[in-house]
Structures are given as C-alpha cells and as structure tokens.
N, C-alpha and C positions, 0 to 999 in steps of 0.2 A: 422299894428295895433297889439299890444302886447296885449294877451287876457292871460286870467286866466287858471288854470289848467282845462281839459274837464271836464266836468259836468257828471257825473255816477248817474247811478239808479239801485237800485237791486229790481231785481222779482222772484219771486216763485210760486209753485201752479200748479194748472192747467193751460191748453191754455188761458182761459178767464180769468181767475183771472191777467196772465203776460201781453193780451193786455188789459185788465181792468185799470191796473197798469199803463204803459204807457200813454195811451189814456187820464185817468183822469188827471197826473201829468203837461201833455206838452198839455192840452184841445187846448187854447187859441191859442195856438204857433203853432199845427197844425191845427188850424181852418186856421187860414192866411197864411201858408205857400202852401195848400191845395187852398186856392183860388187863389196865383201867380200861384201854376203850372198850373190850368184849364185856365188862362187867357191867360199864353205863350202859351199851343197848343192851343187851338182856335184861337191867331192870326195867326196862323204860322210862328211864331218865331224859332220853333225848330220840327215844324214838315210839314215844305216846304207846305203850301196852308191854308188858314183862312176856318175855321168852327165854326159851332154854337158851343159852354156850350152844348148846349142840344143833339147836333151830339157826343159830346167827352164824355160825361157821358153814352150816349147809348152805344158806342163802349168796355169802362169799362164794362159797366155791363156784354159785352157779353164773357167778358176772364173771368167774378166768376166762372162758372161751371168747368173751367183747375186749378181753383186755389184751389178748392174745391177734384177734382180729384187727384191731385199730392199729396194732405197731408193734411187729416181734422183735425189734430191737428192748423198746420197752419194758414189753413181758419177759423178755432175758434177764434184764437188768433186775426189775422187780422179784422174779426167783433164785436170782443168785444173790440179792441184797438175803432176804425171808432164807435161805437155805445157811447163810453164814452168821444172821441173828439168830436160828435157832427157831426159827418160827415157820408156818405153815403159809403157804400163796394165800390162801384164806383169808389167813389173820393178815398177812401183808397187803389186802385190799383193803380191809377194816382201819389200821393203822394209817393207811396208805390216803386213804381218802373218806373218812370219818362222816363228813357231815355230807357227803353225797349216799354217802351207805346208810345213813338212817335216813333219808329220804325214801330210800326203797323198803327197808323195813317198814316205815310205816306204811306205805301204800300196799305193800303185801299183806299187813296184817289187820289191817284198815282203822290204826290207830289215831287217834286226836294229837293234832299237835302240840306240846307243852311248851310253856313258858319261857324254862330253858334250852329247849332248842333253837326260840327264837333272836334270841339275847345275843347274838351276834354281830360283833359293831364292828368292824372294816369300815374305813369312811379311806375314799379312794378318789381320785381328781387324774382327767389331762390336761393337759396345760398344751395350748397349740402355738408352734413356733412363733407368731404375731404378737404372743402376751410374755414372751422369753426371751428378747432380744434374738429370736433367730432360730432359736436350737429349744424344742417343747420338751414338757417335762410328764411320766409318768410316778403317782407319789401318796404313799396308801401308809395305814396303819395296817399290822394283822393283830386284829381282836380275837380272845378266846378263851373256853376256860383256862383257869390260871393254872391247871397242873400242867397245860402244852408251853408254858414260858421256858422250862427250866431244861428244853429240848429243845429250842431254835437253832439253828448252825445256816450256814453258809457254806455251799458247797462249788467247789470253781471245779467244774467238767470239762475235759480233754474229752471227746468221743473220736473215735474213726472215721472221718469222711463226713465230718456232720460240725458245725459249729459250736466254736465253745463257747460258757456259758456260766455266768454266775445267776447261784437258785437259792432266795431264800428259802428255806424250809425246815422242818423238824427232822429230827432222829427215824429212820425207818419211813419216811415219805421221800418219792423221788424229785418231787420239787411241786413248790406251792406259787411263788414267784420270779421273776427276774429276767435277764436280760441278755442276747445272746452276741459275741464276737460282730453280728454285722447290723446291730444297732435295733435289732428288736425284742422290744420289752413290752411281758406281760403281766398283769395284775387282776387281782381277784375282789369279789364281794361275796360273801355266801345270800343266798335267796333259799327260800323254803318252799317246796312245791306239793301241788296234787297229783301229780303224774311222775311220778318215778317209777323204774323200772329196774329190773338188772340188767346192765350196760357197763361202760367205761367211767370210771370215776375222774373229778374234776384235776385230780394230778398231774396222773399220764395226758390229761387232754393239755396242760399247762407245757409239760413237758414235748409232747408233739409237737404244738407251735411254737417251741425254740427251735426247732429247725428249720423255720423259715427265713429267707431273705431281706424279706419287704411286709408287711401287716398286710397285706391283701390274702398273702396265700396264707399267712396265720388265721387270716378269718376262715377263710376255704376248710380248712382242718377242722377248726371249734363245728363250720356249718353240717359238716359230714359224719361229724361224732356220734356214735350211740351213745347217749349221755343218758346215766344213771341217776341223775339228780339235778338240782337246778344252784348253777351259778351267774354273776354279774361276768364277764370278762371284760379287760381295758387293752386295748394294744395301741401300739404308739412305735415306727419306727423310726429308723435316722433322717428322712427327710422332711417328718412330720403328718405324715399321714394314720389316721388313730382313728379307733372305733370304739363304740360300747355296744355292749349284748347282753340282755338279759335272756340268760340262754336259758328255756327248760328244755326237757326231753323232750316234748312235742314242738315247739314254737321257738324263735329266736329273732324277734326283734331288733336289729340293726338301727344303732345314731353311728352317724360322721362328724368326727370333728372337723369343726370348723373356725369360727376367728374366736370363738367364746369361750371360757374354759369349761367341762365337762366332770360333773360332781357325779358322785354316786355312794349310795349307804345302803339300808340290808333290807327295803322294799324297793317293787318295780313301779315303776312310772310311764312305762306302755301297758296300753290297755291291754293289748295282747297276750301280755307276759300275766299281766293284772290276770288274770282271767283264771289262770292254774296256777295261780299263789295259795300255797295256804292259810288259811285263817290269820292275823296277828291280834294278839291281844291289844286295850286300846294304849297303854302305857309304853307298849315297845313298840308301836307305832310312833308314838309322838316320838320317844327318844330316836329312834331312826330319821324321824322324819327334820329334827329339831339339829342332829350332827349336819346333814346335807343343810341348812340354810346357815350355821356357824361359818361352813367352809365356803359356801358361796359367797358367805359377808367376807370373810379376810380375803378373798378372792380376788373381790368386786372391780376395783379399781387399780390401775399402774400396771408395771413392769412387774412381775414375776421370776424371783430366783428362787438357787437353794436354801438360801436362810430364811425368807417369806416361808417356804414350804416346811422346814424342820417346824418354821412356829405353829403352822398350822395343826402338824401332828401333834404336838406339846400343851396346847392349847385346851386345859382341865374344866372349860365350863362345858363340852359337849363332847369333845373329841376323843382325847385322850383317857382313858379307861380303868377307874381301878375296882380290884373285884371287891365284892360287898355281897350279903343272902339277897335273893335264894341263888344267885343266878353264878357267882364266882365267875365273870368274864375281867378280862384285864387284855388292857395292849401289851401285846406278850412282844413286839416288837413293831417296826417299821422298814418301809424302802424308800427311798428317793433315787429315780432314773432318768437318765437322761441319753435318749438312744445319739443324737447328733455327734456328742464329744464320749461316749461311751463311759462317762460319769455313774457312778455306783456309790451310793452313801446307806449304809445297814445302822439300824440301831438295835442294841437285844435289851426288851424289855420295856417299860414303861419309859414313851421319850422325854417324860416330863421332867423324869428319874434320872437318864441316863444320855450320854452323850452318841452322835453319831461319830461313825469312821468312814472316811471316803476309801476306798475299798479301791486299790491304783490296777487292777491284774491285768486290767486289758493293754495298760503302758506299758508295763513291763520290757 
C-alpha cells in the first residue's frame, strides 16, 4: 500500500503541555488503537494465556510507580497525553509500550510464548564512522502488526531545559525511536524474554536516553533501568561512538562498536542474554536469523551511505516485511540516522512501497 509522507507533530513546553499536545491531536486514534492492544493481551494472542480487561488494566497499574520512579518528567508527560486521549495511565502503559507489557503478562501468568508474539522483524545496523566517510550511521525498519502501520507519526519535541528531538513512534506512545538536537540517536529490536517483571517499559526508557549528550551516559540510563521486559537497544552518537545491548530485566550485555558494522534482528547472540530468552519457534528463528545475514551481505563491502541503507531496508527477500497469516507483521515504517550531520530520513510504511523524506528540523 503506498501511503503519504509520515505525518509529524511538533511540541513544546513543558512535560504536560507535549503530552497534552499529543493526546488531544491523535484523541480518537488512541482511544481505538488502545482498545485493540487491551483486547490482544486479554485474549492471549501475544501474551500466551486469556485473561480478564480487568486482570490486564490491574497489572498496568501496577508498573506506574517504575514509571514514575525512572523520570517524573515522563510520567507527567505520559498522564497528561492518557488524560487528554481519554484513557487511563493504565492503558497508556499498555498502549505505550505493548510488547514490553506482554512480556510481563506472561511471566506473571506463566504463559507459553506464541508464535505471534515472536514474529517481530526490526532488522536494525550501526554503521561506524570508518565505513561512512567520517559521520556513522544508525538505520532500522520498525516491523509489526500491521494494524500499528496506520498510527506511525513523527513527533519533533521542544522540552524545557532538555534537548530536542525527533521520535519516530505511534499515536499515544511517547517515543519508539530517534534522535536528539546534540547528535544522539537511538534504536530498537524487540527480544522476547523469561524474566519480566513490572518495571519501566521500553519507551520511556527510549525516551530517557534522548536526553543525553553523548551515548555513554544513554548507556548509563538503559543500564539503571528497571525494565519491564526485554529489548535490543542501538545508540550511536555525533562522534561515532555506539553501542548494542541486549537488554533484559535481569542481564545486559554490552558490544562496542567498532571499525565493523553492527547487525542486529529479533534473537540474541550473547549467551548471556541467550540464557532468558524465551523459547523461539524453529521457523522464526530461521527468519530472524536469515534477515541479520541479508544485511550483513549488503553490508559487507565499501563505503556506506544513505542510499546503500534505504536499500537495504527495501530489500523484499528477507528484510522488508509484508503481513501474511497467522502472524499479520509488516514494516509499518523505517529510520535512517545520522547523529554527525544530524540527518533524519523517516519512511511510513512498507519501504519497498513507499518513499523516504529527509526530515530538515534540526537545519532549520
């Protein structure tokens, strides 16, 4: 489906005034996207066992106090977005950070993990200044069910006393990806875990390290997190210095980039991380496993730009995503970053489909 260029919103102000901002303009969009995700995990569609609405809204409520702890800027933000969408803190975790949330559901309710929860293709690369003529590149699909496509936006953040920031993400999430005013940009892989807890979901934790300077003190963040669930994290900032982590609640395994580029898809490849994974079936192993050596192949050799990397996201034998039974994921969009020159290129929707925009805000 060929869709239009992503849809941007700009905010400013204080924490409430940016989820005030949010919340009012996408009301309606996150009333109903906010009641698909409470419907999936209650059936146990993606979080392996059926429970009540009323069992999955109590388990929300009880990660506010982590989300509250980690950064009251945030938790402002997040109850003034949820208070002006019409929806509850609750559901604004649910909404907010989905696939961290049903990592804790299952662990709480000691559910198997399904098929489709695993089906999660993000296929995500850094690229270190040595292989970029100078200035390294961070550069991801965001794979997912295909009812999160028709909700992507681009959000350009003014805060108070905190760097600005462009965040790819959906309607009623406070940011999934991006990159902030002094060249640090961060990106995601979903991972599936045995040790979830109620904590902080993978958003605000996204979010919290856009406030850093330099990728060192965004590691610092991700490492001090009470995380709810298990993500990949990429950081990368303006001088080239980048990290991966396959971060679960318990463990966080740190690589540094260094002269090579740095792949990553939706299993771990530290033992350590290996260890509280859960289960993968053997099919969505292979296809995970099958995206990371695609991009390592177009990788392989030469100099390294933007147009190398659009292909790479585009690239329909492994990479790029269309939804199909049982599982309905699709590349619901992409990012191409470049913290050095402060380069921002968005695409909404399958890139195969659709064209990217170099996104100018930080020239301005």
């Amino acid at each position: 489906m060929t869709r239009p260029p992503i849809r941007t919103l700009e905010l400013s102000g204080t924490p409430e005034a940016i989820g005030h901002g949010h919340g009012k303009v996408f009301a309606d969009e996150i009333r109903a996207y906010t009641k698909d995700r409470v419907q999936i995990v209650a059936s146990g569609l993606w979080s392996g066992g059926s429970i009540s609405e009323n069992e999955v809204i109590e388990l929300a409520e009880s990660m506010l106090p982590a989300h509250q702890q980690f950064d009251e800027d945030l938790y402002a933000e997040m109850l003034a977005l949820a208070n002006a969408a019409g929806i509850t803190p609750a559901e604004a975790v649910i909404v907010g950070g989905f696939t961290d949330f049903v990592d804790v559901v299952r662990a709480t309710i000691g559910g198997e993990t399904p098929g489709e929860l695993q089906e999660d293709d993000c296929t995500a690369v850094l690229i270190p200044n040595s292989r970029a003529d100078g200035s390294g590149f961070l550069a991801q699909t965001w794979d997912m069910h295909d009812s999160a496509t028709d909700h992507v936006i681009l959000l350009k953040i003014k805060p108070v006393d905190q760097p600005e920031s462009l965040i790819f993400t959906t309607t009623g999430c406070i940011g999934q990806l991006g990159m902030n005013e002094q060249g640090v940009a961060i990106g995601i892989n979903n991972l599936t875990c045995l040790d979830g807890k109620p904590g902080v979901v993978w958003t605000s934790v996204v979010r919290g390290m856009l406030k850093a300077e330099k990728s060192a003190e965004a590691l610092e963040v991700l490492l001090n997190a009470e995380l709810a669930g298990a993500h990949n994290y990429l950081i990368l900032d303006a001088l080239g210095d980048g990290y991966n982590i396959e971060a679960m609640p318990s463990v966080r395994p740190v690589e540094v980039l260094t002269s090579g580029a740095i792949v990553h898809t939706n299993h771990t490849i530290d033992s350590e991380a290996t260890a509280v994974q859960a289960n993968r079936e053997d099919v969505l192993l292979k296809d995970s496993v099958l995206r990371l050596e695609k991009a390592k192949e177009i990788l392989q050799e030469g100099t390294i730009d933007s147009d190398r990397l659009i292909s790479l996201t585009r690239d329909e034998e492994a990479i790029c995503r269309t939804a199909t039974e049982p599982y309905h994921i699709e590349s619901s969009g992409a990012a191409i970053m470049r913290p050095a020159t402060l380069d921002f290129w968005a695409c909404w929707g399958r890139p195969a489909e659709n064209e990217y925009q170099l996104v100018d805000w930080f020239h301005e």
